[in-house]
N, C-alpha and C positions, 0 to 999 in steps of 0.2 A: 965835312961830312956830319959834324955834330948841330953845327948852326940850323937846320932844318929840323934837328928833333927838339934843339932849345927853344926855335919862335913855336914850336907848336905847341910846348909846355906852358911857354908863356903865355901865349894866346890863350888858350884852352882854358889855360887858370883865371886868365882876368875875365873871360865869357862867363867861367860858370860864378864866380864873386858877384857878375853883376847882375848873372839869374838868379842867387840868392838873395840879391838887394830887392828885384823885383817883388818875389818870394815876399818877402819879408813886408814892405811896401804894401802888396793887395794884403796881408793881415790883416798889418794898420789901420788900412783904409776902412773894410768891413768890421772891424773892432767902432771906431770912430763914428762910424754911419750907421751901427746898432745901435752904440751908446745915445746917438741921438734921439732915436726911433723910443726908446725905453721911458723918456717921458711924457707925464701928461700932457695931452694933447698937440705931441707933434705928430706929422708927417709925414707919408713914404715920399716924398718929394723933397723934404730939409732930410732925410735921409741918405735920399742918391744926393742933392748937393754935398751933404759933409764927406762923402766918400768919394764922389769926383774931385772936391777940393784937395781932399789929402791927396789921392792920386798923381794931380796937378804939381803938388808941392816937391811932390817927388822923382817926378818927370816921367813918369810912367805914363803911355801912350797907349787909347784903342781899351783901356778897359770898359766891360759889360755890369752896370749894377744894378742888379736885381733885390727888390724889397718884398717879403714875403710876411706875412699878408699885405698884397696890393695896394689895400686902403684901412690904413690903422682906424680901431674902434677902440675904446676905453675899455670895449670887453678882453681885448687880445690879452693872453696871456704871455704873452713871449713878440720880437721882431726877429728877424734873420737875415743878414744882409752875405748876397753872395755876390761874389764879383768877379770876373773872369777877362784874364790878359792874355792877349795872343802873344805869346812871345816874340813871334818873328818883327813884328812892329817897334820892340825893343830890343831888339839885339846891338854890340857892339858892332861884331864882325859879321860879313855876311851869311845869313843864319844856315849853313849845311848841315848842320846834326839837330840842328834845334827849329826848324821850320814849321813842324806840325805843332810842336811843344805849346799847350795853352795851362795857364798857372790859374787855376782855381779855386780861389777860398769862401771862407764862408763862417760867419757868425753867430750864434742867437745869444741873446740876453733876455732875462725875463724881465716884464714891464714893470714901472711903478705903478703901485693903486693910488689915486687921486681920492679924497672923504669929499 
């Protein structure tokens, strides 16, 4: 009688550790892929790369990078990089509580001025 409520603890625990990992993961990624964005004369395209590369590193599956402003200018004051994971694409177990679940984040840093 117990053994169904331990695998369900268990389970349940290793799912949500690995939803934090993801969590954690798209940060990273949108940390990484700002940081790029921030100097002179990169990118919003060496931006989504550095952000899908983290992603990649970290096995995270199906994320969305969005670079905000679309086409960086010297005038930008700031990038934003936002990224969005469908969870259900990473889940361990097959996703019943977590299927709608989409992990969101999102960065800005302010640019550097180039003289």
């Amino acid at each position: 009688m117990v053994a169904p409520i331990a695998f369900l603890l268990l389970f349940g625990s290793l799912e949500l550790g690995h939803a934090n990992m993801v969590f954690h993961s798209a940060e990273a990624a949108a940390y990484e892929g700002a940081r790029k964005g921030i100097v002179p004369g990169a990118t919003a395209a060496e931006c989504i790369a550095e952000a899908n590369e983290m992603l990649q590193l970290c096995r995270v599956r199906g994320g969305n990078v969005t670079v905000i402003p679309a086409t960086l200018t010297p005038n930008d004051a700031s990038v934003t990089v936002r990224i969005e994971v469908p969870y259900r694409s990473n889940s361990l177990i097959v996703p019943f509580f977590t299927r709608s679940l989409v992990i969101n984040r999102e960065c800005r840093l302010s640019r550097e001025r180039g003289n």
